[in-house]
Structure formats: C-alpha cells, structure tokens
CHARMM-style PDB file with segment names, atoms N, HN, CA, C and O in Angstrom:
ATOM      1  N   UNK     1       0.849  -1.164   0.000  1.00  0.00      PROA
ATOM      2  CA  UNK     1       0.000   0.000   0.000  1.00  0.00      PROA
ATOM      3  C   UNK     1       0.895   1.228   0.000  1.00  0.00      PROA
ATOM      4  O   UNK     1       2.057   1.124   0.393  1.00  0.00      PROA
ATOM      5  N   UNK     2       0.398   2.397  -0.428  1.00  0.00      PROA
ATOM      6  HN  UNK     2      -0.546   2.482  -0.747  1.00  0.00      PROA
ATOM      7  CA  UNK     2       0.951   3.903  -0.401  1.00  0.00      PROA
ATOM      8  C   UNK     2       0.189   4.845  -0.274  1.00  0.00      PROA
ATOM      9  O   UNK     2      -0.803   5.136  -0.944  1.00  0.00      PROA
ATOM     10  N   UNK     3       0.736   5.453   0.778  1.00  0.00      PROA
ATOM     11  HN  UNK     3       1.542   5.217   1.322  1.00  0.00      PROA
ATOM     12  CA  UNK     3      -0.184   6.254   1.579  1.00  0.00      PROA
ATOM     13  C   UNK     3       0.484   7.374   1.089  1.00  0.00      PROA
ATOM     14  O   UNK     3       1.713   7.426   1.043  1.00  0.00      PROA
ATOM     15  N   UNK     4      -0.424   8.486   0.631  1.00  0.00      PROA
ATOM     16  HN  UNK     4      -1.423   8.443   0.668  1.00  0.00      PROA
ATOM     17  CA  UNK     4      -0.534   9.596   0.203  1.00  0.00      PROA
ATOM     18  C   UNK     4      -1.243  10.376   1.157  1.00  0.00      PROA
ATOM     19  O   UNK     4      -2.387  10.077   1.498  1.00  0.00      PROA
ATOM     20  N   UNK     5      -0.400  11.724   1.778  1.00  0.00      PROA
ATOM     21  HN  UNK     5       0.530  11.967   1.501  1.00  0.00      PROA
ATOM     22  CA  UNK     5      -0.995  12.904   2.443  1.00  0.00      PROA
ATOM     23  C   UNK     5      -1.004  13.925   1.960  1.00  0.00      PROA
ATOM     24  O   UNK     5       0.074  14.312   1.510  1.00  0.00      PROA
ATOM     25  N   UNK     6      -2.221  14.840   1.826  1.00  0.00      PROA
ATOM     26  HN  UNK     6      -3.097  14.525   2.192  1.00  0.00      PROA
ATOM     27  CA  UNK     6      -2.244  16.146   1.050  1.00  0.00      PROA
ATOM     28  C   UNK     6      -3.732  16.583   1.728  1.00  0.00      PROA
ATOM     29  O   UNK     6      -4.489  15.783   2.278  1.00  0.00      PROA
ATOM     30  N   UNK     7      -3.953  17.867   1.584  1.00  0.00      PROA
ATOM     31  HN  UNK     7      -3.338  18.517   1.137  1.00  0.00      PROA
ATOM     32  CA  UNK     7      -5.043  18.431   1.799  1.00  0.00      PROA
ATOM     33  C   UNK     7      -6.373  18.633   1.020  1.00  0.00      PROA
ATOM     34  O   UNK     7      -6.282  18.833  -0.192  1.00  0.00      PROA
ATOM     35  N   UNK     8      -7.745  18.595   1.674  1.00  0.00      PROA
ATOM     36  HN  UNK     8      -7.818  18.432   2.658  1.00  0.00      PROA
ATOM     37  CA  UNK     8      -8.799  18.159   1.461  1.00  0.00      PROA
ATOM     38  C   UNK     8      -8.891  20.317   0.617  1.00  0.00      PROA
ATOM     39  O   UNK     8      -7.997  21.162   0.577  1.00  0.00      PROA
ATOM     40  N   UNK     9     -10.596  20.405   0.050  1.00  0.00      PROA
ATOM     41  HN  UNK     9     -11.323  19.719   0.082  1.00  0.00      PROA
ATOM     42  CA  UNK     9     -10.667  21.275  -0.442  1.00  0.00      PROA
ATOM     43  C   UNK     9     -11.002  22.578   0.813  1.00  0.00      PROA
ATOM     44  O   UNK     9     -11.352  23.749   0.662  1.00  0.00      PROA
ATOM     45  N   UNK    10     -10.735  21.820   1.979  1.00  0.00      PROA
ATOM     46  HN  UNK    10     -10.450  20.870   2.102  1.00  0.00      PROA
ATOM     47  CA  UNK    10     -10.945  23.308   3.304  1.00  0.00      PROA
ATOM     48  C   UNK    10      -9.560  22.972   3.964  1.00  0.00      PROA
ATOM     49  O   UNK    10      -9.479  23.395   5.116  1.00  0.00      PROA
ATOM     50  N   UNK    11      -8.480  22.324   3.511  1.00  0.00      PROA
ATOM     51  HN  UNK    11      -8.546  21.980   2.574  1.00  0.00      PROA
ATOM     52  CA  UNK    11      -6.988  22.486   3.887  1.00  0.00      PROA
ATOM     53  C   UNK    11      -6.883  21.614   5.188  1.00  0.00      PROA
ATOM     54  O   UNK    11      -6.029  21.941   6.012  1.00  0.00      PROA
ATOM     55  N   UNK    12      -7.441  20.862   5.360  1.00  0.00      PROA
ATOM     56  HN  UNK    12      -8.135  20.596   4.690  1.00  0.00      PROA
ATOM     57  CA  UNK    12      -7.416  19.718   6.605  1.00  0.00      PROA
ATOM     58  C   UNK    12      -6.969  18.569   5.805  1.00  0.00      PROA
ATOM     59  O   UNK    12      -7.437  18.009   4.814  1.00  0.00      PROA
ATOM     60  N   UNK    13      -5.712  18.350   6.676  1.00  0.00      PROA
ATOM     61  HN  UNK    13      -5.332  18.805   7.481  1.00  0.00      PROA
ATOM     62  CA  UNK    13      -4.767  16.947   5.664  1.00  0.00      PROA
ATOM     63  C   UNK    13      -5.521  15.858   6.050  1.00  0.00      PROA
ATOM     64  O   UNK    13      -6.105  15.635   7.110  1.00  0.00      PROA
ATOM     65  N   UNK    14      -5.415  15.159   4.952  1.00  0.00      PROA
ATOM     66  HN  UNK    14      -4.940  15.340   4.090  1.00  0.00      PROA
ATOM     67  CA  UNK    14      -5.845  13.449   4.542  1.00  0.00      PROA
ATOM     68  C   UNK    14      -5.151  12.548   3.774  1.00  0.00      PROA
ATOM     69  O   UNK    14      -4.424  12.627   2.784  1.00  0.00      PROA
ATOM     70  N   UNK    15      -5.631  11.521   4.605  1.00  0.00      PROA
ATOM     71  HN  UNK    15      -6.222  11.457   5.409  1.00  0.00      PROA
ATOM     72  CA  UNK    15      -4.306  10.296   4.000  1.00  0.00      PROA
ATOM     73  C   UNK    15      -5.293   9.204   3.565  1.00  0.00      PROA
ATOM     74  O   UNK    15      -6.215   8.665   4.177  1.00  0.00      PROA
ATOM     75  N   UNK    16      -4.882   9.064   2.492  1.00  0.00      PROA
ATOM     76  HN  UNK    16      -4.133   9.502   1.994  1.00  0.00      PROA
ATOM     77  CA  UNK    16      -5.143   7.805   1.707  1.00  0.00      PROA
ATOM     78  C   UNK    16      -4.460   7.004   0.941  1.00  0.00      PROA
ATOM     79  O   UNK    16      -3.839   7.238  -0.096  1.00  0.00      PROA
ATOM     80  N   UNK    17      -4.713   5.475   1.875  1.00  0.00      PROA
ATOM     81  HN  UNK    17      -5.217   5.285   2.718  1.00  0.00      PROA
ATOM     82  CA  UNK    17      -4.090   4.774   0.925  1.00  0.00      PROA
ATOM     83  C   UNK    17      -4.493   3.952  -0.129  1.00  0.00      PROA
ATOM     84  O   UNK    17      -5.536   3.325   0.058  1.00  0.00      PROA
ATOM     85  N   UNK    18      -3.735   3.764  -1.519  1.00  0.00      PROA
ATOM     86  HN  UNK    18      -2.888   4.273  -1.670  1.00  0.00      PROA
ATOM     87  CA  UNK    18      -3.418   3.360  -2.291  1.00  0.00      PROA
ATOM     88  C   UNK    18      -3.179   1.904  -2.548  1.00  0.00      PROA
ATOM     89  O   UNK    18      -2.185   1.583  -1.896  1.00  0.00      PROA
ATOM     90  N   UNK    19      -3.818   0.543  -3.438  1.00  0.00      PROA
ATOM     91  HN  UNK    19      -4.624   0.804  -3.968  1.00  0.00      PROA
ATOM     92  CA  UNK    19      -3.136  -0.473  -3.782  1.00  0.00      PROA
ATOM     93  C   UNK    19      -3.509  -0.983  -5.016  1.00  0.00      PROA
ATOM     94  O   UNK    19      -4.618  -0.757  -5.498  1.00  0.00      PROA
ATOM     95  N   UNK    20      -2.536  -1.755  -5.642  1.00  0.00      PROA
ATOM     96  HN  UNK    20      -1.634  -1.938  -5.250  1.00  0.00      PROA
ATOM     97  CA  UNK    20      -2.473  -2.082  -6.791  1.00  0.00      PROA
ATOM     98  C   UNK    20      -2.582  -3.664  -6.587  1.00  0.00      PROA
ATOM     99  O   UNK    20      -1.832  -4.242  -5.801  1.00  0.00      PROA
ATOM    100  N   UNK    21      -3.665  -4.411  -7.422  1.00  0.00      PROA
ATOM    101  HN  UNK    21      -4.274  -3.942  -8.061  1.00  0.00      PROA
ATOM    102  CA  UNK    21      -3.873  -5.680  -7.520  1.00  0.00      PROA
ATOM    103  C   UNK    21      -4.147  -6.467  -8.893  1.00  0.00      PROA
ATOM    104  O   UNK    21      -5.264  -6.883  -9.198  1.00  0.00      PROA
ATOM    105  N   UNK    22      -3.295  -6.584  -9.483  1.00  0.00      PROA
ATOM    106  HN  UNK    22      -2.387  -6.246  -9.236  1.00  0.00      PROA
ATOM    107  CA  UNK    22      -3.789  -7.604 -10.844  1.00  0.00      PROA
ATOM    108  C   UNK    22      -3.883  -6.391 -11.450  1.00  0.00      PROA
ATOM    109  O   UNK    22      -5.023  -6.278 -11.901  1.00  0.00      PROA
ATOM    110  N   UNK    23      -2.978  -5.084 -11.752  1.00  0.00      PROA
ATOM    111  HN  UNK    23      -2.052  -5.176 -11.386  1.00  0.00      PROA
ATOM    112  CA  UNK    23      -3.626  -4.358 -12.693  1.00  0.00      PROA
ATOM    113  C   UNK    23      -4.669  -3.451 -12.479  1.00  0.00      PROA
ATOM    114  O   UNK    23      -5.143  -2.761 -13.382  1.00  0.00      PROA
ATOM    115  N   UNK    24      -5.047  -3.429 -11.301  1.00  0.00      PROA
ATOM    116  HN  UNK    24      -4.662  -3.989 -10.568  1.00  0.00      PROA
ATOM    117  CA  UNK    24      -6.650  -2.930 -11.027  1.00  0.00      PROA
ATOM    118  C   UNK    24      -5.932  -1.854  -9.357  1.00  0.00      PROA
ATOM    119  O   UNK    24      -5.264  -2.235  -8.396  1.00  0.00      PROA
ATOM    120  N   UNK    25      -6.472  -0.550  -9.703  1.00  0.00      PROA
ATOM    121  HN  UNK    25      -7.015  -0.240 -10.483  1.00  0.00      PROA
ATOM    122  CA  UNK    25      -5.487   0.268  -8.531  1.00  0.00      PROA
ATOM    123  C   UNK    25      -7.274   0.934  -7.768  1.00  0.00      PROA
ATOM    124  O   UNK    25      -8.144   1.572  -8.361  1.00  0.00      PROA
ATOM    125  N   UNK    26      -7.253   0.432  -6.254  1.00  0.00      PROA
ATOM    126  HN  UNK    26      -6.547  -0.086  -5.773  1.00  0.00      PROA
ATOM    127  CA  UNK    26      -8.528   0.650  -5.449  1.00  0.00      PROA
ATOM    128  C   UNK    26      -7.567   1.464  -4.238  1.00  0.00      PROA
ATOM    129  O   UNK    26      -6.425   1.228  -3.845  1.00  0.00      PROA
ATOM    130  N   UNK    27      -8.559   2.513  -3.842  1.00  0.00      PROA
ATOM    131  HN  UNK    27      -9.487   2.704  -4.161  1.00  0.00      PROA
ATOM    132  CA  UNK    27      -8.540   3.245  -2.263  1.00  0.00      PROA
ATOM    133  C   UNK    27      -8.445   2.418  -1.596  1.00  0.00      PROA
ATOM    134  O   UNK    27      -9.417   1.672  -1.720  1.00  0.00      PROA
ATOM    135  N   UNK    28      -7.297   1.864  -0.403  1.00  0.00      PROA
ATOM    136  HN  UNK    28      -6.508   2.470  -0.303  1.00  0.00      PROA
ATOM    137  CA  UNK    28      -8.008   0.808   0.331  1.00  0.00      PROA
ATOM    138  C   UNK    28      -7.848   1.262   2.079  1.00  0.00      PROA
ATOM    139  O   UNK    28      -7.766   0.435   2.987  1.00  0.00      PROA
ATOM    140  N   UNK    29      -7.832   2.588   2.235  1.00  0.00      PROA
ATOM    141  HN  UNK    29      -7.899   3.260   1.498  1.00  0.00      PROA
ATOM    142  CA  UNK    29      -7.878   3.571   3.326  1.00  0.00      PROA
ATOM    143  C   UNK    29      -7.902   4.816   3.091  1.00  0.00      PROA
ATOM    144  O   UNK    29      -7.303   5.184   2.080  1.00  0.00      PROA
ATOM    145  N   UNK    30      -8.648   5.929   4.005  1.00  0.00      PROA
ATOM    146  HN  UNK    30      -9.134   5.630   4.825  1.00  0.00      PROA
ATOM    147  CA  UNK    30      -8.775   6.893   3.586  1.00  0.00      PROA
ATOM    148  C   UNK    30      -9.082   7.560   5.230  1.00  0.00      PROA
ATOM    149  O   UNK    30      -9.674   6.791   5.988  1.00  0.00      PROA
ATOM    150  N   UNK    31      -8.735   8.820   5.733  1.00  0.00      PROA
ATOM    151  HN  UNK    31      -8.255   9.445   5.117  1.00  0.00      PROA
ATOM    152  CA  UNK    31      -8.740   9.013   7.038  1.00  0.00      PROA
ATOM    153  C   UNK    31      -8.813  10.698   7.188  1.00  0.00      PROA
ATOM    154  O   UNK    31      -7.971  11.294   6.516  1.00  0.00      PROA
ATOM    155  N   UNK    32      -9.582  11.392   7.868  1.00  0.00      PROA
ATOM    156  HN  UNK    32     -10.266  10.908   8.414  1.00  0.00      PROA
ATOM    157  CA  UNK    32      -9.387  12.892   7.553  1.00  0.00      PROA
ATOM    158  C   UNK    32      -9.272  12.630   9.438  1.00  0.00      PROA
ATOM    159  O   UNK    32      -9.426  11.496   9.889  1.00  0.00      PROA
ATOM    160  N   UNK    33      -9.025  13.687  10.255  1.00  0.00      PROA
ATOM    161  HN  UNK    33      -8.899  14.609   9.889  1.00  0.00      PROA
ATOM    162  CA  UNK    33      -7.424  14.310   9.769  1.00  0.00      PROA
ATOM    163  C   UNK    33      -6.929  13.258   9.133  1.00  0.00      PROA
ATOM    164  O   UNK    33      -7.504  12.197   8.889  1.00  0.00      PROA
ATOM    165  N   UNK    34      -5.594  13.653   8.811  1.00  0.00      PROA
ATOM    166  HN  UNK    34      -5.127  14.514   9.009  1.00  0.00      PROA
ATOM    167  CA  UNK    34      -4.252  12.234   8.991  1.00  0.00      PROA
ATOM    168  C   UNK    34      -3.944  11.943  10.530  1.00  0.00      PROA
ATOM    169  O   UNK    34      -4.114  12.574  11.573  1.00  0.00      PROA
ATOM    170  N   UNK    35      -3.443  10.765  10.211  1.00  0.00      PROA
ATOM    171  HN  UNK    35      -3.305  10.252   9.364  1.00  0.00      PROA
ATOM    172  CA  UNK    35      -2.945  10.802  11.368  1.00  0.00      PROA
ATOM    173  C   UNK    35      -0.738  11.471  11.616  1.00  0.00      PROA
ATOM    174  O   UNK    35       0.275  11.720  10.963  1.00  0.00      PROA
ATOM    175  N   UNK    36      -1.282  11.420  13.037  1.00  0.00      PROA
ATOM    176  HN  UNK    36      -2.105  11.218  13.568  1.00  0.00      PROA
ATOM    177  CA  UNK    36       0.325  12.469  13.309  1.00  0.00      PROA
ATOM    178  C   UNK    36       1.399  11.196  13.164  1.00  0.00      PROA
ATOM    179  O   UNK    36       2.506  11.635  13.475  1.00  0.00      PROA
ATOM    180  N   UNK    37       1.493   9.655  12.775  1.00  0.00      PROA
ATOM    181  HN  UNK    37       0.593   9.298  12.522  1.00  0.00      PROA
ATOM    182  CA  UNK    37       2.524   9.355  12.477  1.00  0.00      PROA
ATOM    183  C   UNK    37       3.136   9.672  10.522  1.00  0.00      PROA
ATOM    184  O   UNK    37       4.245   9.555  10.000  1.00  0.00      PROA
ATOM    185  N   UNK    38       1.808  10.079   9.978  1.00  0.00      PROA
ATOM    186  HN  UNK    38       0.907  10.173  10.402  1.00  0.00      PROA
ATOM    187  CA  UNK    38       2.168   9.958   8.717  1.00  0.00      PROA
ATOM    188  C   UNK    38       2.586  11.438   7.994  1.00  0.00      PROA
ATOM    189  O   UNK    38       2.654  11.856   6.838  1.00  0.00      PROA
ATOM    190  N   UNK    39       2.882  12.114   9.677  1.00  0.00      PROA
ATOM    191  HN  UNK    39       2.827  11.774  10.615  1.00  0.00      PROA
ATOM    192  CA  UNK    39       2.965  13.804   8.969  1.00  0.00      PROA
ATOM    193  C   UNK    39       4.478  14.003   9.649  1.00  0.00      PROA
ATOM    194  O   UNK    39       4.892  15.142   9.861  1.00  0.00      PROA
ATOM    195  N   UNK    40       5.106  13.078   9.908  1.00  0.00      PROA
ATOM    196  HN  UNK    40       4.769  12.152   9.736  1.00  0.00      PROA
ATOM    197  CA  UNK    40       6.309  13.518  10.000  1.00  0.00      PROA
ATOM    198  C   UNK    40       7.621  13.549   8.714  1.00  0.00      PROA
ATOM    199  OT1 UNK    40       8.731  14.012   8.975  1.00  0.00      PROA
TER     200      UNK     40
END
C-alpha cells in the first residue's frame, strides 16, 4: 500500500491509501485528519 498525504478542499490533511492488484489500482484507506505518524 501507499499512503498519500495532502489536503482536502478546506486544507485539513488526509491520507489515503493506495493499492495495486492484478492491474486494477482501489482506495483501500482513507482518514481525515491524517494521522500524526504519517505527517512527520
């Protein structure tokens, strides 16, 4: 998985992760805030 953090459209960061299976790429987490281990 790959977790991507960036900000929502009112600037409150969010992390979502990312996976790739057979070719086929699904959200397979998504979390508003982020959390504070993935903002260091």
């Amino acid at each position: 998985m790959t977790m991507f953090i960036g900000p929502d459209e009112i600037g409150t960061l969010v992390e979502v992760g990312v996976i790739e299976w057979h070719g086929v790429i699904a959200i397979a987490h998504a979390m508003r805030p982020a959390r504070t281990k993935y903002l260091r």
